[in-house]
PAZAPA-4460 file (N, C-alpha, C; in steps of 0.05 Angstrom, whole numbers, plus 32768, in hexadecimal, padded with zeros to 4 digits):
% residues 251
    n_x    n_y    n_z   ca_x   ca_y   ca_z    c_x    c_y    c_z   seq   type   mol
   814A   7FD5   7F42   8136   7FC9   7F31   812C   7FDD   7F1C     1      X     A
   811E   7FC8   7F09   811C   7FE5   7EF0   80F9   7FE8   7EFB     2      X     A
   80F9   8005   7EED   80DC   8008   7EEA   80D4   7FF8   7ED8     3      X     A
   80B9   7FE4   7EDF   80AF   7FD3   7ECA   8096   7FE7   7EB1     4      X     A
   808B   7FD6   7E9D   8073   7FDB   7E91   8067   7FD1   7E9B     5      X     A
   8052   7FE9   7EA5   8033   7FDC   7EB9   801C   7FE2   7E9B     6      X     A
   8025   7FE6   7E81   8011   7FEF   7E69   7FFA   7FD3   7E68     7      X     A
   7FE6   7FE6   7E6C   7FCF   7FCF   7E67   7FB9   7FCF   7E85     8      X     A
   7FD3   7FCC   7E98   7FD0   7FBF   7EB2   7FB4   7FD1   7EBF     9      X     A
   7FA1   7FC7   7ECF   7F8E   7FD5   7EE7   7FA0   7FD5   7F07    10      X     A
   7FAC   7FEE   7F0C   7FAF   7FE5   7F28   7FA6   7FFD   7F3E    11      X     A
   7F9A   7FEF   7F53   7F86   7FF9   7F68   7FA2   8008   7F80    12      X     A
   7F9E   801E   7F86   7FA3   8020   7F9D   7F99   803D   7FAF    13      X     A
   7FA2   8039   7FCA   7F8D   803E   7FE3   7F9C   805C   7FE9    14      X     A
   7F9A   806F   7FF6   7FAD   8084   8002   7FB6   8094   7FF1    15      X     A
   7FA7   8097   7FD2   7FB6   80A2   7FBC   7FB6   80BA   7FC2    16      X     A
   7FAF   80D0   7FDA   7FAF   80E6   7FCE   7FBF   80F5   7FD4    17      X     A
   7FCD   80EA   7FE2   7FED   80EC   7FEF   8002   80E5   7FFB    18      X     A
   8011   80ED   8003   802C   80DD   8002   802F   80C9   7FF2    19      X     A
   8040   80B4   7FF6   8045   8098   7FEE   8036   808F   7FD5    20      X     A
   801A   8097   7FE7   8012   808B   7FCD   7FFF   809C   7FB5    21      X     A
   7FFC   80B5   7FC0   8005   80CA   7FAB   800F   80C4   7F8F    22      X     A
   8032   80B9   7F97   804A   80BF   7F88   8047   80A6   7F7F    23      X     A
   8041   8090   7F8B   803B   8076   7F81   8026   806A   7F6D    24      X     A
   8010   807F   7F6E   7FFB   807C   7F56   8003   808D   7F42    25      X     A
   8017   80A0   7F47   8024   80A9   7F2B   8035   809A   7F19    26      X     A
   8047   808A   7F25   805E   8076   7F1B   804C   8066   7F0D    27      X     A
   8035   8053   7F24   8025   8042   7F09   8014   804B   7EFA    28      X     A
   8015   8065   7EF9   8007   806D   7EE5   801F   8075   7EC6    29      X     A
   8034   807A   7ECD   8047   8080   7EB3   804C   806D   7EB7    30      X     A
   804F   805C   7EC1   8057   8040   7EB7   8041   8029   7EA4    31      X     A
   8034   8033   7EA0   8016   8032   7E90   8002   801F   7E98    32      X     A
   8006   8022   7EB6   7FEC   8017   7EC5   7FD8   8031   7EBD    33      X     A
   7FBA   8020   7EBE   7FA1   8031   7EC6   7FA0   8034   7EE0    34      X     A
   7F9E   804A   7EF3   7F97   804C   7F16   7F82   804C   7F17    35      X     A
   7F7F   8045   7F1F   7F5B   8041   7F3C   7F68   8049   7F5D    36      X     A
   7F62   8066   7F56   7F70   8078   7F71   7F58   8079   7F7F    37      X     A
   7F67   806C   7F9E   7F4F   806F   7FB6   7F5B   8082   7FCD    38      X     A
   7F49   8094   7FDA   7F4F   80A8   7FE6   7F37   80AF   7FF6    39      X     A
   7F37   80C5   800E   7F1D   80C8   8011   7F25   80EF   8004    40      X     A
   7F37   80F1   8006   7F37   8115   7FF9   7F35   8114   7FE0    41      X     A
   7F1B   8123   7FDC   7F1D   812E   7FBB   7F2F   8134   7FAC    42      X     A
   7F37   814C   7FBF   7F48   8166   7FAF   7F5F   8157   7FA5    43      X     A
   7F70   8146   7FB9   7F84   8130   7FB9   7F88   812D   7F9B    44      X     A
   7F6B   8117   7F93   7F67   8107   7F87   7F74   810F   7F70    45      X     A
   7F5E   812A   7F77   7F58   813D   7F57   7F6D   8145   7F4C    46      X     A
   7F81   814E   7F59   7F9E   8157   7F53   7FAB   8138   7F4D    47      X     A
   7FAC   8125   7F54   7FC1   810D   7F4B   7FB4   8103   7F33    48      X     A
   7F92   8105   7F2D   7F8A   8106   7F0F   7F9D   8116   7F02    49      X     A
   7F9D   8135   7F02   7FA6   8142   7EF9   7FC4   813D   7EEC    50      X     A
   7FD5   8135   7EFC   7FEE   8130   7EFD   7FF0   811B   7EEA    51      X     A
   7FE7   80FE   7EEF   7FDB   80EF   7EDE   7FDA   80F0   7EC2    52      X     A
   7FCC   80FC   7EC4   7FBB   810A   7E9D   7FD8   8112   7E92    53      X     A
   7FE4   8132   7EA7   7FFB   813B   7E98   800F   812D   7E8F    54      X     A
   8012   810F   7EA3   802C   8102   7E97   8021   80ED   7E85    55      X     A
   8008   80F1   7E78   8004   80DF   7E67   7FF3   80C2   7E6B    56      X     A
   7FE9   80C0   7E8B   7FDE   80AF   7E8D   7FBE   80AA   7EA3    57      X     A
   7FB0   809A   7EA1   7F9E   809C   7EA5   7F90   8092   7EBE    58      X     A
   7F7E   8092   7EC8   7F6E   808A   7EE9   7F49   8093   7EF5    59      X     A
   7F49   8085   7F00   7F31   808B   7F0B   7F2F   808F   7F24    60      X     A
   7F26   80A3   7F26   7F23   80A6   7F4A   7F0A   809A   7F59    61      X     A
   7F15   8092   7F74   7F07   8091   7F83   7EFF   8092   7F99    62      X     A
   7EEF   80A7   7F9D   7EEC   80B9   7FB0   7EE0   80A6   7FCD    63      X     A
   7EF6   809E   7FE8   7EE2   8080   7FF7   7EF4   8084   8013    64      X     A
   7EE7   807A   8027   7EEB   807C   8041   7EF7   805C   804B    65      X     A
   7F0F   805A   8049   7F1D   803D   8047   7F0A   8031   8059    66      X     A
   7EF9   8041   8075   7EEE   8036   8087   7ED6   802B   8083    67      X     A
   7EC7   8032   8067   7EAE   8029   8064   7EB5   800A   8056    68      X     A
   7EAE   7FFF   8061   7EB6   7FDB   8058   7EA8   7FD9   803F    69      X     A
   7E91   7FDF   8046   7E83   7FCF   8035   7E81   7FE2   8011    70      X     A
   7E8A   7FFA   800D   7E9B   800A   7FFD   7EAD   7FFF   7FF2    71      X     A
   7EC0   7FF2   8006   7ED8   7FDC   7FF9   7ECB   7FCA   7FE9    72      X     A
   7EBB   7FBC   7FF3   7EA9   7FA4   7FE8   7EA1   7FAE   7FCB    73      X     A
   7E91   7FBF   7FC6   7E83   7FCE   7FB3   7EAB   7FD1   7FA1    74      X     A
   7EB0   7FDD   7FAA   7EC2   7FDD   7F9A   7ED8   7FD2   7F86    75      X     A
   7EDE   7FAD   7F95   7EE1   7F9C   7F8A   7ECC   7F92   7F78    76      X     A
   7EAF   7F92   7F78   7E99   7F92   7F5D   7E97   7F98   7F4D    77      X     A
   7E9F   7FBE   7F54   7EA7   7FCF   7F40   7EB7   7FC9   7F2A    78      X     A
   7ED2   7FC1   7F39   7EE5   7FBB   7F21   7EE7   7FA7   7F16    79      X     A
   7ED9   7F91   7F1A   7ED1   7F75   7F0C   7EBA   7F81   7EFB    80      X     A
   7EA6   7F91   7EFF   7E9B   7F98   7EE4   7EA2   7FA2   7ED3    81      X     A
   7EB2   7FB9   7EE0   7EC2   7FC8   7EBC   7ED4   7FC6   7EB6    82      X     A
   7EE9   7FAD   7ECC   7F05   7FA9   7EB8   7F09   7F87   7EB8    83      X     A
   7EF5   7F75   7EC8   7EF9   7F61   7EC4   7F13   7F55   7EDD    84      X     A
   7F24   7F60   7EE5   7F35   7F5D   7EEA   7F45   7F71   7F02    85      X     A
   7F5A   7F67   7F11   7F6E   7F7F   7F19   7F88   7F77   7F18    86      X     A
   7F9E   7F80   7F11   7FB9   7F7D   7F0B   7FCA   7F82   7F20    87      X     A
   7FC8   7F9A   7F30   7FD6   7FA5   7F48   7FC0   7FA9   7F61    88      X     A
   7FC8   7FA6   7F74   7FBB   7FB5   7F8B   7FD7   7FC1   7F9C    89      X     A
   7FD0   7FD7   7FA9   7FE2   7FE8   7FBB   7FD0   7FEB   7FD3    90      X     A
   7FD4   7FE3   7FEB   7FC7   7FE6   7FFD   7FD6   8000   8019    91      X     A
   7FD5   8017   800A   7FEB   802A   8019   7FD7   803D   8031    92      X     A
   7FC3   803D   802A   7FB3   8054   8047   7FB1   8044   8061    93      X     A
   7FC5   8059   8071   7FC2   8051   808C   7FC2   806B   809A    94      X     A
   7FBF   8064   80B7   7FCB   807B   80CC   7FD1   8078   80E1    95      X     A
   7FDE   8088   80F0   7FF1   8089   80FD   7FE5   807F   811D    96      X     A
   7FD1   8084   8127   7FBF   808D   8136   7FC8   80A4   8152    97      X     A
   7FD8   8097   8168   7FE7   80B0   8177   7FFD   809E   8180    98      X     A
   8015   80B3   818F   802B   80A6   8194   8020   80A6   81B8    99      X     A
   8026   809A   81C5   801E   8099   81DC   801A   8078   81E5   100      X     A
   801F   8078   8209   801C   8064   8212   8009   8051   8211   101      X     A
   8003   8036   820D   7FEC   8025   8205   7FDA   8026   8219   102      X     A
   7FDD   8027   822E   7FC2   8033   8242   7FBE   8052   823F   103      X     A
   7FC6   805D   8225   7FBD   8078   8225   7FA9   8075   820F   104      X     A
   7FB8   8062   81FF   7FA4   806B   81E9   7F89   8068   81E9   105      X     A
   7F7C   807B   81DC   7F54   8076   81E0   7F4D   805D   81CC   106      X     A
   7F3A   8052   81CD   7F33   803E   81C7   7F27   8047   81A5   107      X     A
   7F1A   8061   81A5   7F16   806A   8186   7F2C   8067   8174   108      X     A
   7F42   8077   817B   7F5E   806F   8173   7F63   805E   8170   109      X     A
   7F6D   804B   8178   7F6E   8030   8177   7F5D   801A   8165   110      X     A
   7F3D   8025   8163   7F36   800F   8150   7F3F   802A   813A   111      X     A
   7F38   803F   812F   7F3D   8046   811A   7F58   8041   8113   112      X     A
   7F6F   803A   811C   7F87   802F   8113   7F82   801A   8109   113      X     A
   7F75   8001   811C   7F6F   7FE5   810E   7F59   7FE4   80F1   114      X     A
   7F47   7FFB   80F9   7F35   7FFD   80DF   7F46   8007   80C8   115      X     A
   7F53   8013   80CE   7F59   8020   80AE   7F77   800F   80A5   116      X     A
   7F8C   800B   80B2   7FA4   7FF5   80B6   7FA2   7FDF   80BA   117      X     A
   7F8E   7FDC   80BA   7F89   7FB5   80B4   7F6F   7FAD   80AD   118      X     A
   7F62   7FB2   80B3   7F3B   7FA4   80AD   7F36   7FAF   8093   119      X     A
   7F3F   7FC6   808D   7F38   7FCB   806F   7F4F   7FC0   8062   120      X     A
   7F62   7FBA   806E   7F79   7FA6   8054   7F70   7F8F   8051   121      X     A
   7F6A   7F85   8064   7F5F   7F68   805E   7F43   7F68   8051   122      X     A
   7F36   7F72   8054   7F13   7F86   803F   7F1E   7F89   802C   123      X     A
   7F30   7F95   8023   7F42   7F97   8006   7F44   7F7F   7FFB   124      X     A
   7F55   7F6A   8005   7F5E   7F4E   8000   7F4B   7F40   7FFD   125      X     A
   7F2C   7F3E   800E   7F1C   7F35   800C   7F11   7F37   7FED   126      X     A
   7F0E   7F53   7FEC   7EFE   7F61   7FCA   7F08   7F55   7FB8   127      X     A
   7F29   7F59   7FBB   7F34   7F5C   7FA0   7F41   7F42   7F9F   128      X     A
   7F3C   7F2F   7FA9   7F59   7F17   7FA0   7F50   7F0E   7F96   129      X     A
   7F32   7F06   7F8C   7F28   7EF8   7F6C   7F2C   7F0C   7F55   130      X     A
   7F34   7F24   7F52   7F3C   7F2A   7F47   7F5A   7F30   7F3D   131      X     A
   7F64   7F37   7F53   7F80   7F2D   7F4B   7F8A   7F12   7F3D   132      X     A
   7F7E   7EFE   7F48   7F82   7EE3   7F37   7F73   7EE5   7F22   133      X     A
   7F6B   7EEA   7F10   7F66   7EF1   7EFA   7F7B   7F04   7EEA   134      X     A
   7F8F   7F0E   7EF6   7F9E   7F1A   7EE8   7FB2   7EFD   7EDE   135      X     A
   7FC2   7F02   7EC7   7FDD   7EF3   7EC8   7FEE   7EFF   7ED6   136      X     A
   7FF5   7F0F   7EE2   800C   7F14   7EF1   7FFB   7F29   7F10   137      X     A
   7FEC   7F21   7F1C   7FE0   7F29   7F2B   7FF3   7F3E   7F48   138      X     A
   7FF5   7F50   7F4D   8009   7F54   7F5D   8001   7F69   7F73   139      X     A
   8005   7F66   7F94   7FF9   7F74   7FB0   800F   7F7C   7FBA   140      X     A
   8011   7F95   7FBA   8027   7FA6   7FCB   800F   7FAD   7FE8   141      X     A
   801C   7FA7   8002   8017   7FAC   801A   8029   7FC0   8027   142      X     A
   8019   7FD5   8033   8034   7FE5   803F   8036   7FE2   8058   143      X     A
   804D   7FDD   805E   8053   7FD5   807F   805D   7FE7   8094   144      X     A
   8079   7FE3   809D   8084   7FFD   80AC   8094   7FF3   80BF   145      X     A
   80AC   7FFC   80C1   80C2   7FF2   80D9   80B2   7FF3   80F1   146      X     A
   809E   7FF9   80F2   8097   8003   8114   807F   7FE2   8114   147      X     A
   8080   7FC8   80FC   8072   7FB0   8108   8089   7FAD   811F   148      X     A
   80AB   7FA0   8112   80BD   7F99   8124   80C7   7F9E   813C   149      X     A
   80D2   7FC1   8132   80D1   7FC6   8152   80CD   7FC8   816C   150      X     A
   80B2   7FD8   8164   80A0   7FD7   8173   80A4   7FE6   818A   151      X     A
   80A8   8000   8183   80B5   8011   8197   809B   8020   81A4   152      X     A
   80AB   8027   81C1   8093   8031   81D6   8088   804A   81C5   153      X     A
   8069   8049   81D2   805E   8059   81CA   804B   805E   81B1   154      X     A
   8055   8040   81A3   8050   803D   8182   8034   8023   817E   155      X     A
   802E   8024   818F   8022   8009   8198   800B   8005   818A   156      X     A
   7FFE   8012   8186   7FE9   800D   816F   7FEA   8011   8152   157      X     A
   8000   801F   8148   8007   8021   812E   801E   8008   8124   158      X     A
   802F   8004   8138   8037   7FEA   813B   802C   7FC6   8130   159      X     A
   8016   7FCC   814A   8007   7FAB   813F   7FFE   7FAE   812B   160      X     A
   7FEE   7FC9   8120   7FDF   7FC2   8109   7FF6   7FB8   80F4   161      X     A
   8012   7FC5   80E8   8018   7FBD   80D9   802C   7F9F   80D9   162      X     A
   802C   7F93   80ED   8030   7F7D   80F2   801D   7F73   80EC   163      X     A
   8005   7F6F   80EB   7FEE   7F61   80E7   7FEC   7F66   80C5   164      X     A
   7FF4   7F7F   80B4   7FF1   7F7F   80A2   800B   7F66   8095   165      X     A
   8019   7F6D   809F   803B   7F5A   8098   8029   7F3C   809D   166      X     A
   8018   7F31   80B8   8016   7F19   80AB   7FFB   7F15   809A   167      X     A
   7FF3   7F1F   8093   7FDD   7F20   807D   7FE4   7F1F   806B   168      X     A
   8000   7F35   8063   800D   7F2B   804E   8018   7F07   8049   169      X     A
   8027   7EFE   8060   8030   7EE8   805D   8019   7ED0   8056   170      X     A
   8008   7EDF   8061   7FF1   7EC4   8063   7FE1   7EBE   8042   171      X     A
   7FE1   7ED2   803D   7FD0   7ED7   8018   7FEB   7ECC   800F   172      X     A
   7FFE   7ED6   8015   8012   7ED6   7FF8   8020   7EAF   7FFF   173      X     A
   8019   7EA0   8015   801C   7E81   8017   8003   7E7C   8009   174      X     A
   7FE7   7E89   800E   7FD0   7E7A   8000   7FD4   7E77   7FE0   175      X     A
   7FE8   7E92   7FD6   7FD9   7E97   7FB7   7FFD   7E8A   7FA5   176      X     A
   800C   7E82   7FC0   8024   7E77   7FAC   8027   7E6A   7F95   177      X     A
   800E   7E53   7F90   8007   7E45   7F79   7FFE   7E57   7F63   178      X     A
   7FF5   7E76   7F65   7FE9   7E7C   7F51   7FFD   7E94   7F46   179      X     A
   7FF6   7EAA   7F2F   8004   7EC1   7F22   8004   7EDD   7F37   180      X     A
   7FFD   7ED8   7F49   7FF6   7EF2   7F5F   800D   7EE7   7F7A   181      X     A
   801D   7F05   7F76   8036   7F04   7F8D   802A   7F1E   7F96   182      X     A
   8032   7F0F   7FB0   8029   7F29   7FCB   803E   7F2F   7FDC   183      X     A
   8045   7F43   7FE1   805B   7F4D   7FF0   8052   7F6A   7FFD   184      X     A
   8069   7F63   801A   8063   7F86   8023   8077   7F9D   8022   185      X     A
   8072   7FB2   8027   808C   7FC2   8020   8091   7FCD   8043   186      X     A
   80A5   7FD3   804B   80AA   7FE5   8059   80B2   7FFE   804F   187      X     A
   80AA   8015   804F   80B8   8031   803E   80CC   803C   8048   188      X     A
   80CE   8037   8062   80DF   8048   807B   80D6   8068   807B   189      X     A
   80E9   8073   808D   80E0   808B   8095   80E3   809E   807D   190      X     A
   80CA   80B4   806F   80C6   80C0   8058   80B9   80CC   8065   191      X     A
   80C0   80E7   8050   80B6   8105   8054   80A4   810D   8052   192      X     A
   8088   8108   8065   806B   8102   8068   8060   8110   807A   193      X     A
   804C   8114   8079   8031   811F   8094   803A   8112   80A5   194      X     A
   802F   80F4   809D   802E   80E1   80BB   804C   80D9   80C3   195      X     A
   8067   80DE   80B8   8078   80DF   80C3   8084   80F9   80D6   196      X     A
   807E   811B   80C8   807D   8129   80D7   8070   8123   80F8   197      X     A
   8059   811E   80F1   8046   811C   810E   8057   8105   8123   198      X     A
   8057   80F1   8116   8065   80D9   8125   807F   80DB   8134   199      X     A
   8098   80EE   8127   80B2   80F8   812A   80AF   8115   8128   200      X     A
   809E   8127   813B   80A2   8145   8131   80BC   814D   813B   201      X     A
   80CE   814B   8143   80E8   8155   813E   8103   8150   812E   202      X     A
   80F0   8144   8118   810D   8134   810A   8107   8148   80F7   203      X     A
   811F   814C   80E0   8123   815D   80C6   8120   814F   80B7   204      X     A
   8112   8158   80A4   80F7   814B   8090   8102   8143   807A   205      X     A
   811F   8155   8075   812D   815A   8063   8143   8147   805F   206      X     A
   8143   8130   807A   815E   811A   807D   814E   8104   8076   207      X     A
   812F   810D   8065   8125   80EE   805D   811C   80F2   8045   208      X     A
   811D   80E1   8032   811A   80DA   8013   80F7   80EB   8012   209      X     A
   80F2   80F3   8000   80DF   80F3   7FF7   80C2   80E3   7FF1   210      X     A
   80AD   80E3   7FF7   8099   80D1   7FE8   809D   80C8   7FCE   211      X     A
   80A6   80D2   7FB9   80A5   80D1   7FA1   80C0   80BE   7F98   212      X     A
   80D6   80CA   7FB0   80E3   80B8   7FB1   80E2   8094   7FB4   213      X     A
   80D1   809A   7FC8   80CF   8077   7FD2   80C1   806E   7FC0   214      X     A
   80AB   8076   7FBA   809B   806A   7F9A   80A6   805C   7F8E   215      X     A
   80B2   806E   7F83   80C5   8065   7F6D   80D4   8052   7F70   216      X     A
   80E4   804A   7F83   80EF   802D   7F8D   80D2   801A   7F9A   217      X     A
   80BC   801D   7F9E   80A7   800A   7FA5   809B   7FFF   7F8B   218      X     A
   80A0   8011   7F6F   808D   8004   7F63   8099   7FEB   7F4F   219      X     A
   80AC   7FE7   7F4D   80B8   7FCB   7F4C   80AA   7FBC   7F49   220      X     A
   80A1   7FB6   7F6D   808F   7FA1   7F7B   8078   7F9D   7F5F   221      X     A
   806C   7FB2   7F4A   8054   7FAF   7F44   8056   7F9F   7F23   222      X     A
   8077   7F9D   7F28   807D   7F85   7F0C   8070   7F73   7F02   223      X     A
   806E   7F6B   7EEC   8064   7F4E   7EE2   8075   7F47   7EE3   224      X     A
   808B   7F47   7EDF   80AB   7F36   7EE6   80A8   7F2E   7F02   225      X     A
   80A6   7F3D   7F17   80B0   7F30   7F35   80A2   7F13   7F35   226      X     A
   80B2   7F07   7F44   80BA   7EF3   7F4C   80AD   7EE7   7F6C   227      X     A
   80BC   7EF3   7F7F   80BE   7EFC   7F9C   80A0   7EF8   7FA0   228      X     A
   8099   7EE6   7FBB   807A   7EF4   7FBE   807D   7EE6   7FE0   229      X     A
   806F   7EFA   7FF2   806F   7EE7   800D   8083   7F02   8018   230      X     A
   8094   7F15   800D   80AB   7F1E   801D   80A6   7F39   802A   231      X     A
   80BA   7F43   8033   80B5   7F5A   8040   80C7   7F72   8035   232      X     A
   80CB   7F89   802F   80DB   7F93   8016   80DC   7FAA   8026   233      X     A
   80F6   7FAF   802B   8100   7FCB   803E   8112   7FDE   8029   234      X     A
   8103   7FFA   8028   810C   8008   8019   8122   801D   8025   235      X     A
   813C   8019   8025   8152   8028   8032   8152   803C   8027   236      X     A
   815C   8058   8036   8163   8073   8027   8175   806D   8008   237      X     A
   8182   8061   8002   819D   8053   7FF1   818B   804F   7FDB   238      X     A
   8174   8047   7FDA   815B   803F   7FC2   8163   8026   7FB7   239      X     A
   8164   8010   7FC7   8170   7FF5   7FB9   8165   7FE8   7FD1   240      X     A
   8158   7FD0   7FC1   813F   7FBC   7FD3   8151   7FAD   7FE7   241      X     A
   8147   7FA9   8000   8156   7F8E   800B   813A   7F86   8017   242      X     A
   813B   7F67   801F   8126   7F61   801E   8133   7F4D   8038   243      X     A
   811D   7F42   8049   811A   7F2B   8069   8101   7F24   8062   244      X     A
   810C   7F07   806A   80F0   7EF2   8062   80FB   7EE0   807C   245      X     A
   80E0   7EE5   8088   80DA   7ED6   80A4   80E4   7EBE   80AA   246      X     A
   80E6   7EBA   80C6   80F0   7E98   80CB   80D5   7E89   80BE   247      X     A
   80B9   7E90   80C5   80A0   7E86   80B6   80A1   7E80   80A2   248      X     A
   80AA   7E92   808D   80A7   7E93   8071   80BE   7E7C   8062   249      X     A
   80D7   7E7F   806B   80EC   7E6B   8062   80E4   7E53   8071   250      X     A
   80D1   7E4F   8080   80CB   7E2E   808B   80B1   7E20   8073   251      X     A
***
């Protein structure tokens, strides 16, 4: 897929101050989106401004705790006052919480997985989908993760949440089919990350694509051209989309 022109465009996204989506608020930013970078690290921030500026393009930070809801809230306001509008949303901050058996896990763990991997995505969706429909080409990248399907031992709470994110996706992107706003989720697969180190500490870091890599094949999704909305978008080492759309979704 080509890199599109995002020039003009407002697009919001969550986890900017590293990894994924780091490298991801850089792309729509040379691609001539405005960012509205959410993060809770400063320093993060301050450096992907930085980066930003150098390649010529522009953003606002914002400095927010995905967990404070009502922050989210405030923040969909925010951007209906000074831009009228939102063009993209990226919904990329998550975590991992621990690898271990489901009667191990503590119950703090566990909701902070659901709080920050799902209750603030759907708090997101809540804020922003009158604004997105106000865009003409309105467009929600969701990030998902081989580990909804699997569902391999040990994974059990990082698991459901992004299954739950996958049908959130499906469920907005059947509501908003009639309108200019396509919603889709991405799987990234395994990339050369914090939370993939921690998750797999014995694997070589070096047999997986880059952050900056996968970006760059995710930001497609943030086209006024696409088409696609409802799907699930698996990013192979190979950097070429293949895409599975549910027995649900084709009924």
């Amino acid at each position: 897929m080509e890199k599109p022109d995002l020039s003009g465009r407002i697009a919001l996204i969550t986890g900017a101050s590293r990894g994924i989506g780091y490298f991801l608020a850089k792309e729509l930013a040379v691609a001539g989106a405005h960012v509205i970078a959410v993060a809770r690290t400063v320093g993060g921030l301050e450096e992907l401004d930085d980066e930003i500026q150098r390649a010529g393009g522009s953003s606002t930070l914002v400095p927010l705790d995905i967990k404070d809801m009502t922050a989210i809230d405030r923040l969909g306001a925010s951007i209906h006052e000074r831009w009228g509008k939102l063009d993209i949303l990226v919904a990329n901050a998550g975590v991992l919480g621990t690898i271990s058996p489901l009667g191990h896990v503590e119950a703090k763990v566990f909701q902070e997985v659901m709080d920050v991997n799902v209750i603030s995505v759907w708090r997101l969706i809540r804020s922003v989908d009158p604004l997105l429909r106000l865009s003409d080409a309105g467009r929600a990248i969701l990030l998902s993760s081989g580990a909804a399907h699997s569902a391999k031992a040990f994974w059990g709470p990082y698991a459901a949440s992004k299954a739950a994110v996958e049908a959130l996706t499906r469920s907005w992107a059947h509501e908003t089919e009639n309108t200019q706003l396509r919603v889709n989720c991405v799987n990234p697969g395994a990339t050369r990350t914090a939370m993939r180190a921690k998750a797999v500490p014995g694997e070589d870091p070096l047999t997986l694509p880059t952050p900056a890599e996968v970006a760059a094949r995710i930001l497609p999704l943030a086209s006024p051209a696409l088409k696609e909305t409802g799907l699930i978008f698996d990013v192979p080492k190979n950097g070429f989309y293949r895409y599975q759309m549910p027995e649900a979704v084709r009924d």
